[in-house]
Structure formats: structure tokens, C-alpha cells
C-alpha positions in Angstrom: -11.2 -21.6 8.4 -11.3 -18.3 6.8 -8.9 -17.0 4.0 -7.5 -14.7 6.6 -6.5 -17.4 8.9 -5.0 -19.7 6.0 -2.9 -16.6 5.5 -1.5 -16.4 8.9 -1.2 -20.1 9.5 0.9 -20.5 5.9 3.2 -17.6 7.7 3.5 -19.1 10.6 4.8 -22.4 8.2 7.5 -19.8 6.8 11.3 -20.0 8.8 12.1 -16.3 9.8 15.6 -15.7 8.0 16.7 -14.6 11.6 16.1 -17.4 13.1 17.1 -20.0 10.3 20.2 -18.3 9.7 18.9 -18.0 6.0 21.3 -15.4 4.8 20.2 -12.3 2.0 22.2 -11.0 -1.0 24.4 -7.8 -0.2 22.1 -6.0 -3.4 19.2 -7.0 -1.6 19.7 -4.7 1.7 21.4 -1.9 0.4 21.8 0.5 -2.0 23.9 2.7 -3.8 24.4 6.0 -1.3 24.3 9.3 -3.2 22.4 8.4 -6.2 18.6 8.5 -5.1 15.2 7.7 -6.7 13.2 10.9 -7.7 9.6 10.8 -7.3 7.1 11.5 -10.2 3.2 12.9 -10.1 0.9 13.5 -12.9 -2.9 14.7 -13.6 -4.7 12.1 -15.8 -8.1 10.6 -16.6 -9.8 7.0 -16.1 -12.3 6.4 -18.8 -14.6 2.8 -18.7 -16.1 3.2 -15.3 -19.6 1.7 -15.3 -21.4 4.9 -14.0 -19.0 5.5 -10.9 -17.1 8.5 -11.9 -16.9 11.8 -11.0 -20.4 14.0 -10.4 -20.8 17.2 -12.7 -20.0 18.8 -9.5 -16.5 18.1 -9.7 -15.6 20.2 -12.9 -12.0 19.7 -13.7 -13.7 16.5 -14.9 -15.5 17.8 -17.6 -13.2 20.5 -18.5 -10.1 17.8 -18.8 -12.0 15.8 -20.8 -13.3 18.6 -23.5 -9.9 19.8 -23.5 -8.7 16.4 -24.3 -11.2 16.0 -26.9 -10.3 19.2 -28.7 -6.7 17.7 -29.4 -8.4 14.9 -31.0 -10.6 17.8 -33.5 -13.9 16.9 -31.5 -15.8 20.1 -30.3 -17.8 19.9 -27.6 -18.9 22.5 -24.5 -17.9 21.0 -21.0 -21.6 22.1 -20.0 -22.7 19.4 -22.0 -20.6 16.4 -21.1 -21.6 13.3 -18.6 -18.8 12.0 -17.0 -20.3 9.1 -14.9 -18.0 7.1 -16.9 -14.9 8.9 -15.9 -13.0 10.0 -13.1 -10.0 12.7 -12.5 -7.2 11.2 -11.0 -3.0 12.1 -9.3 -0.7 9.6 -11.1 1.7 8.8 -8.5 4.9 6.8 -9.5 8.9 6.3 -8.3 11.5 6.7 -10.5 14.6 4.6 -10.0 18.0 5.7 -9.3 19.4 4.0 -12.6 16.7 3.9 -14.7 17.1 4.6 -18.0 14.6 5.4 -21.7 12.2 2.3 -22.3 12.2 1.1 -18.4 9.0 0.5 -16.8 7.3 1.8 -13.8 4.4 0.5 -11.7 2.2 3.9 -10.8 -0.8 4.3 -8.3 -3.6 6.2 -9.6 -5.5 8.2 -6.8 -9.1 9.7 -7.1 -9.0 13.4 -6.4 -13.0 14.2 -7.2 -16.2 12.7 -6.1 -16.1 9.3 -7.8 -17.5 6.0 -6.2 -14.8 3.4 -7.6 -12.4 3.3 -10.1 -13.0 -0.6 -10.8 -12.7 -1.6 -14.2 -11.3 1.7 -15.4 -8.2 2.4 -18.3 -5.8 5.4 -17.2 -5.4 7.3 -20.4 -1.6 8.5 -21.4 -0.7 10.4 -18.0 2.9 12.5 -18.1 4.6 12.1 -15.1 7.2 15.1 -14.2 10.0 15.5 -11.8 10.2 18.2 -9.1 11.5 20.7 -11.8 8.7 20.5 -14.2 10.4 18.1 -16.7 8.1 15.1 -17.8 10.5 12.0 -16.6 7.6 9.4 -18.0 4.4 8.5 -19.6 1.7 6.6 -17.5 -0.9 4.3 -19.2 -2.8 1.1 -18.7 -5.9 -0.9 -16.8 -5.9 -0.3 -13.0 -6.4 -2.9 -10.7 -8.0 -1.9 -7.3 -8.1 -5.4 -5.4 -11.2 -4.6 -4.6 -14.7 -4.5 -6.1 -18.4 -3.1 -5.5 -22.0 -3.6 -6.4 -25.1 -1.8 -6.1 -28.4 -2.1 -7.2 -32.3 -0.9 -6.5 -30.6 1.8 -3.8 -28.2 -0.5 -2.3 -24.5 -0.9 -2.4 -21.8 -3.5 -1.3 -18.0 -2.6 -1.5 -14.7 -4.9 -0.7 -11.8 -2.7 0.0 -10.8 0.8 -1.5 -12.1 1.3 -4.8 -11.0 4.8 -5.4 -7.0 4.0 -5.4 -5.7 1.7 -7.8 -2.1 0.8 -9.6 -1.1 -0.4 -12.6 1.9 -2.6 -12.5 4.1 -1.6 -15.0 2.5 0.8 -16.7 4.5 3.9 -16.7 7.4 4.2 -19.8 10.8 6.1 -19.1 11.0 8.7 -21.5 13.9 10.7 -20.4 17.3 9.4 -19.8 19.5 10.2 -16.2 23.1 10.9 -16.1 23.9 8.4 -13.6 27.5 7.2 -14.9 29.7 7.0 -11.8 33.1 8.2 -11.9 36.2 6.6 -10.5 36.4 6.6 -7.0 38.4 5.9 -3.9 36.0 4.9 -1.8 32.2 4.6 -1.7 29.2 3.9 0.6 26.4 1.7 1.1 22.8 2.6 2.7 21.2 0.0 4.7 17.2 0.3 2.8 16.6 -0.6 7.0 18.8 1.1 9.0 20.4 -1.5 11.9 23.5 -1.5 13.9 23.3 -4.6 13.6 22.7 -5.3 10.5 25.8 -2.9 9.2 28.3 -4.6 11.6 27.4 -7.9 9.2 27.3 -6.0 6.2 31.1 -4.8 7.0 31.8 -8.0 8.0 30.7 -9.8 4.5 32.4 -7.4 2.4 35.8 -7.6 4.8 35.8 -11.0 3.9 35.5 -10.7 0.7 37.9 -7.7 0.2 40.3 -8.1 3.5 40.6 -6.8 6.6 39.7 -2.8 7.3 37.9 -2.6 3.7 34.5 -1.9 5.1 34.1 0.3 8.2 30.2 1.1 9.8 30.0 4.9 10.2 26.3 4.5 11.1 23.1 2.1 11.6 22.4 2.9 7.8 25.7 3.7 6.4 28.8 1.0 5.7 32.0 3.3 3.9 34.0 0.7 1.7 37.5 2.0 0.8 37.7 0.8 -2.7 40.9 -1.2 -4.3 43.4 0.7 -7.0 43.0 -1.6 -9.7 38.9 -1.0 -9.5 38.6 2.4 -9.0 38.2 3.3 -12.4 35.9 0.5 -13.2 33.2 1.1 -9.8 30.1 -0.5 -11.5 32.2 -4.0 -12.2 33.2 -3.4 -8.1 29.8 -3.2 -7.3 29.0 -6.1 -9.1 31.4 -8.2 -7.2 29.8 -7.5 -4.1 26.5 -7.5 -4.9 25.8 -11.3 -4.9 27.8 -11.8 -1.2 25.4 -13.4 1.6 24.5 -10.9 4.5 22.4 -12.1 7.8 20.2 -9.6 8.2 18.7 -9.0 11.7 15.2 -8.2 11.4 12.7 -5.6 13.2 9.8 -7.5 14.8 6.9 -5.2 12.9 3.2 -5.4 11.9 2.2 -4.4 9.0 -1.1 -3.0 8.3 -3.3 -2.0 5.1 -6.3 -0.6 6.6 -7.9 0.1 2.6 -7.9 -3.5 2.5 -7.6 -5.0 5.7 -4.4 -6.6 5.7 -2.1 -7.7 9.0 1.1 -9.0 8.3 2.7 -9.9 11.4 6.5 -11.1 11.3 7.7 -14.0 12.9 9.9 -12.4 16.1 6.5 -9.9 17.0 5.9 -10.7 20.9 3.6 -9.8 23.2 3.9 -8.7 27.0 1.3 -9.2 30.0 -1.9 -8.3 28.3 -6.1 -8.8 28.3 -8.4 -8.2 25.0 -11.6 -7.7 25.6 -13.6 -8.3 22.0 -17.3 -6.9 21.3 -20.1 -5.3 19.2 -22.5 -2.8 19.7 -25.4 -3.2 16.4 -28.0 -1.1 16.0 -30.8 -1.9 13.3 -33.8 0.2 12.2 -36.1 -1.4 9.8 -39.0 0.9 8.1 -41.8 -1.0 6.3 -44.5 1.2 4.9 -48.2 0.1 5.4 -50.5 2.1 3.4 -53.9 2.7 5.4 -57.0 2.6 2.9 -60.4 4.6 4.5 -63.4 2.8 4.0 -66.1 3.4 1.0 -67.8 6.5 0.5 -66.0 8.3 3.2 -64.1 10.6 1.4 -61.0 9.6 3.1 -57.7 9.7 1.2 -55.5 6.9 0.8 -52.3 7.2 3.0 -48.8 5.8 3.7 -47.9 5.1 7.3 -44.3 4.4 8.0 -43.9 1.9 10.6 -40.5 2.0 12.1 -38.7 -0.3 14.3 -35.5 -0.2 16.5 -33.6 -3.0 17.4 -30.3 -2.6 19.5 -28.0 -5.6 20.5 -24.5 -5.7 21.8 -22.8 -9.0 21.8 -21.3 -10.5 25.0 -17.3 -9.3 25.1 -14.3 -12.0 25.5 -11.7 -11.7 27.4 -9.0 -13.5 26.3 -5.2 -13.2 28.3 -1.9 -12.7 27.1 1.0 -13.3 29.4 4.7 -12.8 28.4 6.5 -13.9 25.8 3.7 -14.9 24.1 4.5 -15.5 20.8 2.6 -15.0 17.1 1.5 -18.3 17.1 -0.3 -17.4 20.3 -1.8 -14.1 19.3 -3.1 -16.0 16.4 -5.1 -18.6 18.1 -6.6 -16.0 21.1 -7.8 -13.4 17.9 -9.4 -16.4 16.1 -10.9 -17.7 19.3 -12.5 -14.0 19.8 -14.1 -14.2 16.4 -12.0 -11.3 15.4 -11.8 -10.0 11.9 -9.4 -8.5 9.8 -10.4 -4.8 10.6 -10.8 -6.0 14.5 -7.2 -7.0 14.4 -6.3 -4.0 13.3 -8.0 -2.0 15.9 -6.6 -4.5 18.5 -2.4 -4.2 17.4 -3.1 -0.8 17.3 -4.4 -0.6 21.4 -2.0 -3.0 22.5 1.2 -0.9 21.1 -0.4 2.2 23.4 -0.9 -0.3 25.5 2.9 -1.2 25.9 2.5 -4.5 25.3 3.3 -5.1 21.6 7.1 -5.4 21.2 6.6 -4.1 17.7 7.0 -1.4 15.0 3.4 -0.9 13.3 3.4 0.0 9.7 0.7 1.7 8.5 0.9 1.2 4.6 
């Protein structure tokens, strides 16, 4: 059994809080309406990279990195820098609604030249600005690419993408937000998933908490929460009483797929209609050896190579494997392990059965 399958079969072992009736914290669905998160971006450098960084073709590379140098009193014309060991990079990062100087921030650090992988690198201190120009935070740390490659004597092996990595944690809040929240009458609650559903429990938690006609839905992703006199000049304390309350949240059946690394996530309500998967390869192989052809004594001959090339094509005999309705996760599980089918070919497969019509799914493409 591969890792893959353990995955899926310890998901299958997991209750589905739909199902179970397993309910969620109120702060754990929704959020604060009106006071959103701001996203951050900054230009930075990844120094340590064993020899798969940027190319002197990319040459903001080498200029970033003499420029960088000068602030430290070293000298040096970008004509006559290597960078193999380092790679230009977009400092990606999310900056909360009510986060304040000293928080931290996981960032995603994203090649934007010609380097090979970014395994093992350090991202040097990276400002990350808000849409008006003002550096919000600082970024700075080891990445980690959940990945890694090899190569060797022309060759080259590589286990998901090595040219996007994150650092968890590693961005500093440097500039503070003016998030106090004045006193209020009433104020509203946005669903982080948006579900009829799911709002009409919301209300009802928080009604039976508060009373009757406290909490009204105005939409799928909005519940408006008329707020009691002796709170409203104290909101955050009124939050803080209905954050812990228990919400049943009813979930989207959705797949979620990574295809940088291969991953399917399937949730436990996904369902399948009337359907057939057919699974197979087509592999071509050329092989070149080189025999060298040696002319006989005293004839003057030269001493040649002759490439001697052979082409081998096989395609392996496709499955079929039906899936009739209602079929359930476990189900799909066992018919894509019986085809063979890897992570990538389950990917390719959830992907042709929702144009298919017969995934009763959301696919999430992460």
C-alpha cells in the first residue's frame, strides 16, 4: 500500500462533522465583516542554493545582489558576479485583519527568473508593502519546498515543485493598524463559506444565546446581529461572548487538488453518478548507445563513432472500471487503486469526470 492510499484510507477513518453532528466554534466559520485582511508582496533574494539559481541571463539577479552588497561597503561590478547560488524571488504574504507590531506571518516565496529549485535556500530580509506603497512587514527565514531534486552526470530527478516555497512564520509586523472598533448598534458576521444553510444555523446559535430576533440571515454569507445596549460600547467583549458558541456547519462536498505536488483531498459527502474510467499509458523509449567503428591496420582509415539508436513504443492495456450511482468515496477509492492510478492520474481523472457531469463536487485547484 502506497503512502497515497494510507492517506485516503486514514480519511475515510475520519467522521465528516456533517454527518456526526460534530458541531464548530462560531470564530471558527466566520469573521468580522468590514475589517478585511490586506495582502502584502515583496522583491527579495534566496542565497544557499547548491548551484540551482538563477542563470546570468536573468539579470536582476546579479544587479540585486551588487546593489545589496554595496549597502554592506563591498564593491563589486554585476558583470562579474555568479549567482548559481542565488535566485530572485516575489515574497507573497497575508496580512491579518487585527494584526498588530511583532505578529508573525507565514510568506510564500515564488521564483520569478530561470532557477532550477529553491531547495535548501535562506530568503534574505524581504519588505513586504501594502497596496499604497507602505512597507506593512519584514520577510526572512529558510524556505521549505516539500519537495526535493537530484542530478548528476547529465541527469536529473525532481519530487514536486521546487521553485515555490514558504516559510512558516517568517514574516514580522512592523507597522501597526488602526483596527479599534467603535460602539455599535448592530454588526455583521461573514460566513469564510458562504451557505444558506449554514447562516440559518449561524442565526440560530447566536438567537439562542442572545434571544429571539437577535440574529437575522440577510444572505448565504452574511448573518446581521442587532447588538444589546449594555454591550455596545464594549463590541470586542460581545464578540468574545459569541465566539466560543457551537455552529453545525453544513459542508460543500469538494476535491481538493495541488497539482505542484500531487495532492487529492476528497471530502467525505463527494459522490459520484453513472460513470466508466478507462485508465492507460502510452511510453515511448529511445535508447542511443555509441559503438565506435575502428578500420583495420595500415588503411588509413579514421577512427569513428556510430550512434546506434533504438525505438521502443508500448502502450499498456486500458481498464475499465464502472461507477454507478451514489457511489460513494469509499468506492472511488477502491476502483482508482484497482486501475493502478497515481496521484497525478487521479487528478486527471476528477478533473474528466466533473466535465463529465458525473462528480457531484466543487474542485479546488490550490
Amino acid at each position: 500500500m502506497t503512502k497515497f492510499t494510507s492517506l485516503i484510507a486514514l480519511l475515510l477513518a475520519l467522521p465528516a462533522s456533517a454527518d456526526t453532528g460534530v458541531p464548530s466554534r462560531l470564530k471558527d466559520v466566520v469573521t468580522l465583516r468590514g475589517v478585511p485582511s490586506e495582502p502584502l508582496i515583496g522583491y527579495g533574494l534566496v542565497v544557499g542554493l547548491n548551484k540551482t539559481g538563477d542563470k546570468r541571463q536573468t539579470i536582476f539577479s546579479t544587479q540585486s545582489l551588487a546593489n545589496m552588497l554595496q549597502r554592506f561597503g563591498v564593491s563589486v561590478e554585476p558583470s562579474e558576479i555568479k549567482i548559481e547560488n542565488v535566485a530572485a524571488v516575489l515574497v507573497t504574504a497575508e496580512l491579518g485583519a487585527f494584526s498588530q507590531v511583532g505578529a508573525r506571518l507565514d510568506v510564500t516565496a515564488s521564483s520569478i527568473g530561470d532557477a532550477r529549485s529553491l531547495q535548501g535556500g535562506t530568503l534574505l530580509a524581504t519588505p513586504l508593502r501594502k497596496q499604497d506603497g507602505s512597507i506593512a512587514a519584514v520577510a526572512q527565514g529558510p524556505l521549505s519546498i516539500g519537495g526535493f531534486g537530484a542530478s548528476g552526470g547529465g541527469s536529473s530527478v525532481s519530487v514536486n515543485h521546487l521553485t515555490v516555497g514558504r516559510v512558516p512564520a517568517g514574516g514580522l509586523v512592523q507597522l501597526a493598524r488602526q483596527t479599534a472598533i467603535p460602539a455599535l448598534d448592530q454588526i455583521a458576521f461573514a460566513l469564510r463559506d458562504p451557505d444558506f444553510i449554514s447562516a440559518r444555523r449561524v442565526a440560530d446559535a447566536i438567537n439562542t444565546e442572545l434571544g429571539a430576533d437577535a440574529a437575522t440571515v440577510e444572505d448565504a454569507g452574511t448573518v446581521n446581529v442587532v447588538v444589546p445596549p449594555s454591550s455596545r460600547s464594549q463590541i470586542a467583549t460581545f464578540i468574545a461572548r459569541l465566539e466560543p458558541l457551537p455552529v453545525l456547519i453544513d459542508q460543500i462536498a469538494r476535491v481538493a487538488i495541488n497539482e505542484r505536488t500531487g495532492t487529492v483531498v476528497m471530502g467525505g459527502d463527494v459522490r459520484i453518478g453513472p460513470a466508466a474510467v478507462a485508465h492507460g499509458n502510452l511510453s515511448v523509449r529511445i535508447a542511443t548507445q555509441l559503438q565506435v567503428s575502428q578500420p583495420l591496420p595500415y588503411t588509413q582509415g579514421q577512427t569513428t563513432v556510430v550512434p546506434q539508436t533504438q525505438v521502443d513504443v508500448a502502450e499498456t492495456h486500458a481498464q475499465l472500471v464502472e461507477l454507478t450511482t451514489g457511489t460513494t468515496l469509499a468506492d472511488v477509492v477502491k476502483a482508482l487503486n484497482a486501475l493502478g492510478a497515481t496521484p497525478r492520474d487521479i487528478i486527471a481523472i476528477m478533473q474528466a469526470l466533473k466535465a463529465a457531469g458525473a462528480l457531484r463536487a466543487e474542485i479546488v485547484i490550490l
